[in-house]
mmJSON file of the N, C-alpha and C atoms, coordinates in Angstrom:
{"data_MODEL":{"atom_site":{
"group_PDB":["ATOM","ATOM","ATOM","ATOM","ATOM","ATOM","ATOM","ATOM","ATOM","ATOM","ATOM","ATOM","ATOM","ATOM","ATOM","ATOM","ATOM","ATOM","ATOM","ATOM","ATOM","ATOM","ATOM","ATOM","ATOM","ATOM","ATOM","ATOM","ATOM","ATOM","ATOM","ATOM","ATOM","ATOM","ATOM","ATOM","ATOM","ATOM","ATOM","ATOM","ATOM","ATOM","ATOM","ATOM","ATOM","ATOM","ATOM","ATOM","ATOM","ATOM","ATOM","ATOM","ATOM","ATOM","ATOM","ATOM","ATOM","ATOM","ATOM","ATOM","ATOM","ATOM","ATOM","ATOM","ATOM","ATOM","ATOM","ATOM","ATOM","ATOM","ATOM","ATOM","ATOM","ATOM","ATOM","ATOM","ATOM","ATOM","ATOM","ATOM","ATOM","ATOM","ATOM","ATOM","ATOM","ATOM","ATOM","ATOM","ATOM","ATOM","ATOM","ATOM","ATOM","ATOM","ATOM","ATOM","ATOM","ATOM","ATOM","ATOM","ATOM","ATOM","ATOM","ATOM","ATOM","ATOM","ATOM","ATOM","ATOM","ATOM","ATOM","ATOM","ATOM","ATOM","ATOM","ATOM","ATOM","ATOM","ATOM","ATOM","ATOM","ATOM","ATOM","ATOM","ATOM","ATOM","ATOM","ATOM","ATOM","ATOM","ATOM","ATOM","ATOM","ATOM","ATOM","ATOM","ATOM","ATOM","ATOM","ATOM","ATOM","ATOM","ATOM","ATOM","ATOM","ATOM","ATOM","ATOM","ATOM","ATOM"],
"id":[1,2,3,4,5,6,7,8,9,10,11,12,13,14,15,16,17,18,19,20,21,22,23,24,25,26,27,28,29,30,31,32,33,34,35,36,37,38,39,40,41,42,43,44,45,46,47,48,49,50,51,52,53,54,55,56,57,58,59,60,61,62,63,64,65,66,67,68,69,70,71,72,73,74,75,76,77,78,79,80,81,82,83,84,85,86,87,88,89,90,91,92,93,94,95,96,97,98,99,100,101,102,103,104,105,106,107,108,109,110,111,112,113,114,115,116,117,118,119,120,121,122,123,124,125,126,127,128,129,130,131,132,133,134,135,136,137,138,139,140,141,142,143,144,145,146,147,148,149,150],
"type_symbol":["N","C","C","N","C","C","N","C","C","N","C","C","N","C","C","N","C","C","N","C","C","N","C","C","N","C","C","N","C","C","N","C","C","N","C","C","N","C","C","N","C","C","N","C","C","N","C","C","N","C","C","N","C","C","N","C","C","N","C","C","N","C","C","N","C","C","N","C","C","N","C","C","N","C","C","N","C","C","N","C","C","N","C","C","N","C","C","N","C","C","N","C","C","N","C","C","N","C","C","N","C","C","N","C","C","N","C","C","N","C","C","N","C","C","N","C","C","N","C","C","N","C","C","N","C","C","N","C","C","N","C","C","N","C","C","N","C","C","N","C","C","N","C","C","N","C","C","N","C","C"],
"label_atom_id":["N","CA","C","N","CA","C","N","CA","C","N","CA","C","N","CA","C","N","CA","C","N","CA","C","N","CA","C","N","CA","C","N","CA","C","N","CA","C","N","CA","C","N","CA","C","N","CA","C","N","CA","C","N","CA","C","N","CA","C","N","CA","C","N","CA","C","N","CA","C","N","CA","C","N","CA","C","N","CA","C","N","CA","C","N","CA","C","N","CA","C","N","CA","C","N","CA","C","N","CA","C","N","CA","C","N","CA","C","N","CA","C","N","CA","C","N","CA","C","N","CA","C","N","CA","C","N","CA","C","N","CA","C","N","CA","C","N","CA","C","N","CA","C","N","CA","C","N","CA","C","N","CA","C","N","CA","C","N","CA","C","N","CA","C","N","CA","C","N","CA","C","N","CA","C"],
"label_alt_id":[null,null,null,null,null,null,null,null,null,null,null,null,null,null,null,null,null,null,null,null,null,null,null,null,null,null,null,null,null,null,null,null,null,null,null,null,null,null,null,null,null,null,null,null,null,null,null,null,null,null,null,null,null,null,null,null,null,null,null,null,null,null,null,null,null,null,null,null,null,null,null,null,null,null,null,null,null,null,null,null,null,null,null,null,null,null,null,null,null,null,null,null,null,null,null,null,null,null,null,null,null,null,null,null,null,null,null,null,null,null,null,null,null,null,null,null,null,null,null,null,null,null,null,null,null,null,null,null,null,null,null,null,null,null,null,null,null,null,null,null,null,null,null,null,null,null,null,null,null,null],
"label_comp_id":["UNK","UNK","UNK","UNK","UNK","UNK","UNK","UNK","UNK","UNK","UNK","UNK","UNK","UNK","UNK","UNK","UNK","UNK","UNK","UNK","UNK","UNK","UNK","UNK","UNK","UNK","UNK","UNK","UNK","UNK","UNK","UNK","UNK","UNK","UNK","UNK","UNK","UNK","UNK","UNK","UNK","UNK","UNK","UNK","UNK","UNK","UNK","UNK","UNK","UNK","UNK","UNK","UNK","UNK","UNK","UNK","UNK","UNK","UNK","UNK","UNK","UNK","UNK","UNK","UNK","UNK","UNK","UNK","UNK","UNK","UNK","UNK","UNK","UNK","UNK","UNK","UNK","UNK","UNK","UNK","UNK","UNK","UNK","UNK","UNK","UNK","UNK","UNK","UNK","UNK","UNK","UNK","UNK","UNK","UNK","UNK","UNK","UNK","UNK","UNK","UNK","UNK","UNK","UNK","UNK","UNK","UNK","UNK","UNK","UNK","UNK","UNK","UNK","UNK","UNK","UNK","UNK","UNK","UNK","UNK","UNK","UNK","UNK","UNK","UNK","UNK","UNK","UNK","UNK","UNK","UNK","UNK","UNK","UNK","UNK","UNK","UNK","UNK","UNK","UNK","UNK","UNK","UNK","UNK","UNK","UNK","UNK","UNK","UNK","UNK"],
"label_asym_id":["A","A","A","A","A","A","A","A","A","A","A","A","A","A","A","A","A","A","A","A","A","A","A","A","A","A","A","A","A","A","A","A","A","A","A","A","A","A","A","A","A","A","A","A","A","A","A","A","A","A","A","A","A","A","A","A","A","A","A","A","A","A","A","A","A","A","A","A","A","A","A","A","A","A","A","A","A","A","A","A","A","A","A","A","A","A","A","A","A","A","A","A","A","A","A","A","A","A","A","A","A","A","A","A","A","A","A","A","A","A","A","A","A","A","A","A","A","A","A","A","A","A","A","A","A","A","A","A","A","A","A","A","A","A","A","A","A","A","A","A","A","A","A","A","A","A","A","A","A","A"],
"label_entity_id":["1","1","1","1","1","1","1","1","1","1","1","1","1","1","1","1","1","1","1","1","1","1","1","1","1","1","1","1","1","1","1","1","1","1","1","1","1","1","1","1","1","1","1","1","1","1","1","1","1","1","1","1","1","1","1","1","1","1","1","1","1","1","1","1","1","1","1","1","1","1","1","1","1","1","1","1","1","1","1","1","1","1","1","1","1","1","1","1","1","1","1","1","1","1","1","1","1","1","1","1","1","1","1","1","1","1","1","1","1","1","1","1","1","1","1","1","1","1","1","1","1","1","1","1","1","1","1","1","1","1","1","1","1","1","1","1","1","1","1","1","1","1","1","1","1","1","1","1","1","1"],
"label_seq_id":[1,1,1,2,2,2,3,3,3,4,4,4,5,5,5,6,6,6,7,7,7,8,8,8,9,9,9,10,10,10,11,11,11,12,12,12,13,13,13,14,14,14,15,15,15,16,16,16,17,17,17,18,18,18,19,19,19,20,20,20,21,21,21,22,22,22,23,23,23,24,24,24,25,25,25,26,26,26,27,27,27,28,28,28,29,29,29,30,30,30,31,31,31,32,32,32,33,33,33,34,34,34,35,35,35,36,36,36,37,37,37,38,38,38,39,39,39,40,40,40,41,41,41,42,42,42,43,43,43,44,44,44,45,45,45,46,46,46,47,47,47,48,48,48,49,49,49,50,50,50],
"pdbx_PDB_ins_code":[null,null,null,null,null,null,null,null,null,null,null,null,null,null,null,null,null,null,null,null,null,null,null,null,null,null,null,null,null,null,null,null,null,null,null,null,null,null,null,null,null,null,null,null,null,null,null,null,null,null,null,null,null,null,null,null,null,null,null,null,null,null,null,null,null,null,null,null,null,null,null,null,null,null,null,null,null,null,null,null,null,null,null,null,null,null,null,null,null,null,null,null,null,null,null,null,null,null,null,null,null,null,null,null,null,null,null,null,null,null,null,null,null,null,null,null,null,null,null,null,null,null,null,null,null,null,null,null,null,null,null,null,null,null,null,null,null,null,null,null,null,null,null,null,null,null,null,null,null,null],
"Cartn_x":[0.827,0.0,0.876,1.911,2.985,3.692,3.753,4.468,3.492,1.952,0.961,0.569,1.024,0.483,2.101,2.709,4.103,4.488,3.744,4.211,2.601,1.611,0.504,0.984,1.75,1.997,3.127,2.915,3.869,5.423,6.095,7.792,8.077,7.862,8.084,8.042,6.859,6.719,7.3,7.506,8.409,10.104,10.479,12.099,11.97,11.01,10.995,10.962,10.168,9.859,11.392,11.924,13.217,14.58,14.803,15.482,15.143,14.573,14.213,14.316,14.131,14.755,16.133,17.104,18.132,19.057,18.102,18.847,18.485,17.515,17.364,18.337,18.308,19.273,20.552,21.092,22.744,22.413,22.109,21.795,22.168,21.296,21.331,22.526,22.763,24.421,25.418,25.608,26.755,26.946,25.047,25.089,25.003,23.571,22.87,23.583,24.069,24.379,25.979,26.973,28.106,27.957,26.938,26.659,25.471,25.299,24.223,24.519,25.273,24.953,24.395,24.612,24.119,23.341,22.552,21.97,20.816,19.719,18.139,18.103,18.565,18.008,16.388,15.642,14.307,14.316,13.348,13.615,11.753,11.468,9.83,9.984,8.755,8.427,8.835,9.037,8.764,10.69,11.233,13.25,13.411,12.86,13.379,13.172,14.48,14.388,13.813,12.923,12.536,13.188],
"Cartn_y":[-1.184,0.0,1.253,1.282,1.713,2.703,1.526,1.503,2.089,2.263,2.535,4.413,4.522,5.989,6.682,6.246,6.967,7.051,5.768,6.343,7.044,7.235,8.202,9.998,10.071,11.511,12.272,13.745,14.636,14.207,14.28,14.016,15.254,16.639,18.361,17.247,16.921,16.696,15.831,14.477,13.946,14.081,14.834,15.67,16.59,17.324,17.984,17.399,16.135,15.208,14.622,14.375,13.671,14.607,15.966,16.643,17.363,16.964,17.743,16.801,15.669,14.211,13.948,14.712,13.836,15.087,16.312,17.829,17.414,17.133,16.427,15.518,14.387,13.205,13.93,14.617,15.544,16.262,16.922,17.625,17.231,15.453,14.83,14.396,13.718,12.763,13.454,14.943,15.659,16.771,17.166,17.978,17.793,16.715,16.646,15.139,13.98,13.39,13.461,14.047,14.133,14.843,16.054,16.728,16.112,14.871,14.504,14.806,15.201,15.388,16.688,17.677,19.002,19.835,18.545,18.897,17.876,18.446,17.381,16.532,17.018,16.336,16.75,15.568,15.538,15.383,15.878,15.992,15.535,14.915,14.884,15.628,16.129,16.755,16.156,14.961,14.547,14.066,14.561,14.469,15.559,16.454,17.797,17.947,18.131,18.614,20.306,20.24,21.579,22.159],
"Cartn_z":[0.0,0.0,0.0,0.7,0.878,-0.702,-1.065,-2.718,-3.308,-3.119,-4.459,-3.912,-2.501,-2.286,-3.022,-2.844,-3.227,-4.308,-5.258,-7.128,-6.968,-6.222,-6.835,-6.586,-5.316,-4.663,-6.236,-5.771,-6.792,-6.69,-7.425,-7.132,-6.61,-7.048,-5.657,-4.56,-4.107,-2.451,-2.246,-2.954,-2.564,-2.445,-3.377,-3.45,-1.859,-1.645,-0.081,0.911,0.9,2.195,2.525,1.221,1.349,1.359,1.063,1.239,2.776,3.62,4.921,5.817,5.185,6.155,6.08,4.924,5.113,6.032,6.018,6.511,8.112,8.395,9.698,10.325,9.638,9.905,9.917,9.168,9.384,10.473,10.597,11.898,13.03,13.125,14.559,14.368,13.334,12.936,13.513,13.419,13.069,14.782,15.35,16.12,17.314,17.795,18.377,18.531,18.228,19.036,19.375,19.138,19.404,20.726,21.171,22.265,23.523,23.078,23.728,25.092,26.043,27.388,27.384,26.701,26.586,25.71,25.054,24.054,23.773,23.762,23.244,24.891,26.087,27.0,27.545,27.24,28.094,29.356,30.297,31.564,31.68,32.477,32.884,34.472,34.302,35.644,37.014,37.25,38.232,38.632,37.173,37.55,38.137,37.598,38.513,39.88,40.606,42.228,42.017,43.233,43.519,44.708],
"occupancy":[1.0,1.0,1.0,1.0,1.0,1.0,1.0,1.0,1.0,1.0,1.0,1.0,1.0,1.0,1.0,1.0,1.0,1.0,1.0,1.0,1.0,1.0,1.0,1.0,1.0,1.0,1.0,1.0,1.0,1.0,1.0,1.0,1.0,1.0,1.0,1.0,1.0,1.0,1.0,1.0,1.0,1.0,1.0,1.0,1.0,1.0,1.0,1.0,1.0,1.0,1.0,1.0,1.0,1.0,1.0,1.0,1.0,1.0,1.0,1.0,1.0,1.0,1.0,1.0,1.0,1.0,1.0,1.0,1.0,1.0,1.0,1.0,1.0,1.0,1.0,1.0,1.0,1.0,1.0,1.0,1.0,1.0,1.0,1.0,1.0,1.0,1.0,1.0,1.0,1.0,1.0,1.0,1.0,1.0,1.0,1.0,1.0,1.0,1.0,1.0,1.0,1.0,1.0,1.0,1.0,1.0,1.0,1.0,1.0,1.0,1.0,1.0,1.0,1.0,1.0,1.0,1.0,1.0,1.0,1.0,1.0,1.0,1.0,1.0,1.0,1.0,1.0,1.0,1.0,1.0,1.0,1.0,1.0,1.0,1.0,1.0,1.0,1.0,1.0,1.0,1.0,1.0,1.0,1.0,1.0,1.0,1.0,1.0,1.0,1.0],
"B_iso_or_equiv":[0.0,0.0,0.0,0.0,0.0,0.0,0.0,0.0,0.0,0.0,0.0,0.0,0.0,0.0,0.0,0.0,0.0,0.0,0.0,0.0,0.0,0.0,0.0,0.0,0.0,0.0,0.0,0.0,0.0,0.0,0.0,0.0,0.0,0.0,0.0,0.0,0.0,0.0,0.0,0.0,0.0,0.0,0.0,0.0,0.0,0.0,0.0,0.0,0.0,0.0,0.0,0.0,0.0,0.0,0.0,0.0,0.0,0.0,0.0,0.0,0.0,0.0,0.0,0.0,0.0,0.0,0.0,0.0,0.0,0.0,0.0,0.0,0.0,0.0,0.0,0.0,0.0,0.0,0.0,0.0,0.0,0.0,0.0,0.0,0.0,0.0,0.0,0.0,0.0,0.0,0.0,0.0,0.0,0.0,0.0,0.0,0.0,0.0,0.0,0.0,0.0,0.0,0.0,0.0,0.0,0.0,0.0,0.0,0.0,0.0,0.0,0.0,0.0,0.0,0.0,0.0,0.0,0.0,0.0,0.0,0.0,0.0,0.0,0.0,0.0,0.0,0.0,0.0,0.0,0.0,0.0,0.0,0.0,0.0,0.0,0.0,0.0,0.0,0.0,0.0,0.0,0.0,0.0,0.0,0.0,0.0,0.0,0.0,0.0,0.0],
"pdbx_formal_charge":[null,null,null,null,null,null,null,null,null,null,null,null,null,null,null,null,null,null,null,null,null,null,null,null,null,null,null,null,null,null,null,null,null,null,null,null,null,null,null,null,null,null,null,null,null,null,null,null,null,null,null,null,null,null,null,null,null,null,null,null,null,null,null,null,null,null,null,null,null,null,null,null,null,null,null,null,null,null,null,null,null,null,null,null,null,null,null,null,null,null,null,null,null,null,null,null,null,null,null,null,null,null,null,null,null,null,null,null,null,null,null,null,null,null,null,null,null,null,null,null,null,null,null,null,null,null,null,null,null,null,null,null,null,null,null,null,null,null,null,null,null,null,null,null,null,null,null,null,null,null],
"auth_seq_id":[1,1,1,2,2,2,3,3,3,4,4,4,5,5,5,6,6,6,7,7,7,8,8,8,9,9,9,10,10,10,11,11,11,12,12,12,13,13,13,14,14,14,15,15,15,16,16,16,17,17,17,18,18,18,19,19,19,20,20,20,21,21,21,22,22,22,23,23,23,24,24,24,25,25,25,26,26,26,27,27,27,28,28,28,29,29,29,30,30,30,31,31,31,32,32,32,33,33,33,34,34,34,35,35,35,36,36,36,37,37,37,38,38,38,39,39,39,40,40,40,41,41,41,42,42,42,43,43,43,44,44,44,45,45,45,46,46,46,47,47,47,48,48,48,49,49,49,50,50,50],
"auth_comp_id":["UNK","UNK","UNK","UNK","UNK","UNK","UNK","UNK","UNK","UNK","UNK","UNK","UNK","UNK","UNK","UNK","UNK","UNK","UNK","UNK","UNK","UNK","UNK","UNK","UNK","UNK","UNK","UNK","UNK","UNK","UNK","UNK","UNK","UNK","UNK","UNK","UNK","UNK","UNK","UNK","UNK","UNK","UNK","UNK","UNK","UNK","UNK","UNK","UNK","UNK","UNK","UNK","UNK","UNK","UNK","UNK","UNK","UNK","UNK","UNK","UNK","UNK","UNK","UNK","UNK","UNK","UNK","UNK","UNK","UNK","UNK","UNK","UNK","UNK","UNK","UNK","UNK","UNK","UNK","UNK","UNK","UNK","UNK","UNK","UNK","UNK","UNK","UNK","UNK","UNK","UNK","UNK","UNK","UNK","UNK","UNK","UNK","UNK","UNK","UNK","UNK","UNK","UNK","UNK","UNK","UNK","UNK","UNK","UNK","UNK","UNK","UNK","UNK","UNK","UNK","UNK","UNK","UNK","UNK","UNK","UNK","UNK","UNK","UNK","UNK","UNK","UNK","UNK","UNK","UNK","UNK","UNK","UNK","UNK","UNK","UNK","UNK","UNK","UNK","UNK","UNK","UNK","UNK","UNK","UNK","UNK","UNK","UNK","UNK","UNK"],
"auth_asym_id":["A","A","A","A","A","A","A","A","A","A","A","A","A","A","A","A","A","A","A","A","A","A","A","A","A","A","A","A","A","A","A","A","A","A","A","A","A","A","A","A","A","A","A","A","A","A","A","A","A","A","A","A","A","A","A","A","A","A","A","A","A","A","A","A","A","A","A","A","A","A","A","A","A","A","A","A","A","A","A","A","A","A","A","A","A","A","A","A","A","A","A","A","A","A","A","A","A","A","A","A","A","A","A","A","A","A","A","A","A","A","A","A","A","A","A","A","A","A","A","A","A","A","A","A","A","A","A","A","A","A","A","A","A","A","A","A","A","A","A","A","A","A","A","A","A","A","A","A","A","A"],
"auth_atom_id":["N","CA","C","N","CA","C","N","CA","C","N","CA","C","N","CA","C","N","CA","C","N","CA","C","N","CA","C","N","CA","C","N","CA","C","N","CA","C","N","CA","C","N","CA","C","N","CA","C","N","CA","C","N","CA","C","N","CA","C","N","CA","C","N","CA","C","N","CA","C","N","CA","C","N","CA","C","N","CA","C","N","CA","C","N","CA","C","N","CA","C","N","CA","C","N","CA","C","N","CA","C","N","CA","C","N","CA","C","N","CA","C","N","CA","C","N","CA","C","N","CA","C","N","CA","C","N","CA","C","N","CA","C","N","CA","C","N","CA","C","N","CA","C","N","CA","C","N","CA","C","N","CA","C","N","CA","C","N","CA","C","N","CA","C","N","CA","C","N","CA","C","N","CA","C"],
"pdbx_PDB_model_num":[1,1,1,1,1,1,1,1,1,1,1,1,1,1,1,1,1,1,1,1,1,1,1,1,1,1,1,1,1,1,1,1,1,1,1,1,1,1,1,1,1,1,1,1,1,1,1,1,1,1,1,1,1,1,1,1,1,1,1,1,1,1,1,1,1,1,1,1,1,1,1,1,1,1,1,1,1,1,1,1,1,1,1,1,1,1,1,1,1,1,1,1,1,1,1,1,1,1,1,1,1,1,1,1,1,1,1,1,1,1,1,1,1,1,1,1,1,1,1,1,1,1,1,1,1,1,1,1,1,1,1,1,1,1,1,1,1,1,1,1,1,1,1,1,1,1,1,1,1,1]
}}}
């Protein structure tokens, strides 16, 4: 089903969907996990000391 929505969609949207995924993926590759102690940490309410 997969295969039949994706040869029906425009190739624009698909060239964007896939040029914004791979600018993403560099991003994390290159930014966000080399810094992971100081960077993209989630915290839930209930880690934080008050």
């Amino acid at each position: 089903m997969l295969g039949y929505v994706l040869t029906q969609l425009d190739l624009t949207a698909l060239a964007w969907t896939a040029g914004i995924t791979v600018v993403a993926s560099l991003y994390w590759v290159f930014y966000l996990r080399p810094r992971q102690d100081s960077r993209w940490i989630i915290t839930l309410p209930e880690d934080q000391q008050s």
